[in-house]
C-alpha positions as MATLAB code, in Angstrom:
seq = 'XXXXXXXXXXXXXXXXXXXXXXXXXXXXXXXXXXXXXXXXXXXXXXXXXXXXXXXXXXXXXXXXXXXXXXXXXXXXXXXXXXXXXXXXXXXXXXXX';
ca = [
      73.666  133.410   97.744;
      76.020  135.649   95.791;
      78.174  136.386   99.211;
      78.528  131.952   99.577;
      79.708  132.036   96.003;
      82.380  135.075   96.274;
      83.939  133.208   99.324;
      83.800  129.536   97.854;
      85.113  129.938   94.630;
      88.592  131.878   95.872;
      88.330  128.315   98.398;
      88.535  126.261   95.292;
      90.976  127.847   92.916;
      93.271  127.566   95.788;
      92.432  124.086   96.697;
      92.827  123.040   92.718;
      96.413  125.020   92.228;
      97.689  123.015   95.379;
      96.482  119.720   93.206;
      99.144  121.542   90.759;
     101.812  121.910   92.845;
     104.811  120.004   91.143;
     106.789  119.425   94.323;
     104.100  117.271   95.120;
     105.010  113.116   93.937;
     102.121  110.822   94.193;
     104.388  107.714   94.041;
     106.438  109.098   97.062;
     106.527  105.560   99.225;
     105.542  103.233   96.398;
     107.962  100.632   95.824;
     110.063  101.134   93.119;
     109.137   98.925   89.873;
     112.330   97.160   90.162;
     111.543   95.851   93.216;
     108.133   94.895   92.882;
     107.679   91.105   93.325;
     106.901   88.496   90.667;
     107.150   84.884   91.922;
     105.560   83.484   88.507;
     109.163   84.472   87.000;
     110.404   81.742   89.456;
     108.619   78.956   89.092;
     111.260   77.144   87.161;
     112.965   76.631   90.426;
     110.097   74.625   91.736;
     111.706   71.023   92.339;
     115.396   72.368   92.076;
     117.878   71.972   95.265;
     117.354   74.725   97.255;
     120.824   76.158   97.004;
     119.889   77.655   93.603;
     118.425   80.617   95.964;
     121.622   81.371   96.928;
     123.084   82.222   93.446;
     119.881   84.508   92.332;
     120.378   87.971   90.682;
     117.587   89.831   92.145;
     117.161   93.300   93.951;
     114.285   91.818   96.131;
     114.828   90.658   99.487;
     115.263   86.423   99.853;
     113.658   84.819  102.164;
     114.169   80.751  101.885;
     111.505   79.435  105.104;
     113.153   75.333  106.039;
     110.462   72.625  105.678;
     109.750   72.604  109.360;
     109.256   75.940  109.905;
     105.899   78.425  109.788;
     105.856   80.816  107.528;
     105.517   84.271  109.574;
     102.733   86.891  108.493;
     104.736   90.100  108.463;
     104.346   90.772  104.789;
     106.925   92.717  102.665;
     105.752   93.438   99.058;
     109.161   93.560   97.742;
     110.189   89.854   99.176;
     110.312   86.422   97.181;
     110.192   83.661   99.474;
     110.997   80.281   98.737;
     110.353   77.433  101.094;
     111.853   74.329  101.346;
     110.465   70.954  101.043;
     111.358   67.847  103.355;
     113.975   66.810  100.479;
     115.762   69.430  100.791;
     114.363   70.926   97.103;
     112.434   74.366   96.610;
     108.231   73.877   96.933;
     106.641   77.213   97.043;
     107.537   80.604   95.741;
     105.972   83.293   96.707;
     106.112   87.113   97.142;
     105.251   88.148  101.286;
];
């Protein structure tokens, strides 16, 4: 039991200083908080024309989707998308 012991704790201490390695970033590939989508925050826009899409300030990606069209599935986590209602006005908002 003692020979087990010698060779799994030197195993460990090893394993727990990599967990300590500072080079390491757990967030590498997350997206950035200033680009993480929040379609409540446009919800105002709901009824406007939707040209208003055109003049936003965002660093997200804008996607406007015409009334007649299907709204694809690839899904982007930094995206708003608006899409556009028969009268021409903004009807959904969401993030995708």
């Amino acid at each position: 039991m003692r020979v087990t012991i010698s060779i799994l704790f030197p195993g460990l201490s090893l394993l727990a200083l990599a967990a300590c390695d500072p080079s390491y970033d757990s967030a590498q590939g997350a997206v950035p908080a200033s680009q993480v989508c929040e379609a409540t925050l446009y919800d105002a826009l709901k009824g406007e024309p939707i040209e208003v899409v055109d003049s936003l300030n965002t660093p997200l990606q804008v996607r406007v989707l015409a009334a007649d069209s299907f709204v694809p599935r690839d899904f982007d986590g930094s995206r708003l998308t608006f899409t556009e209602s028969p009268k021409g006005t903004v009807s959904r908002i969401f993030c995708g």
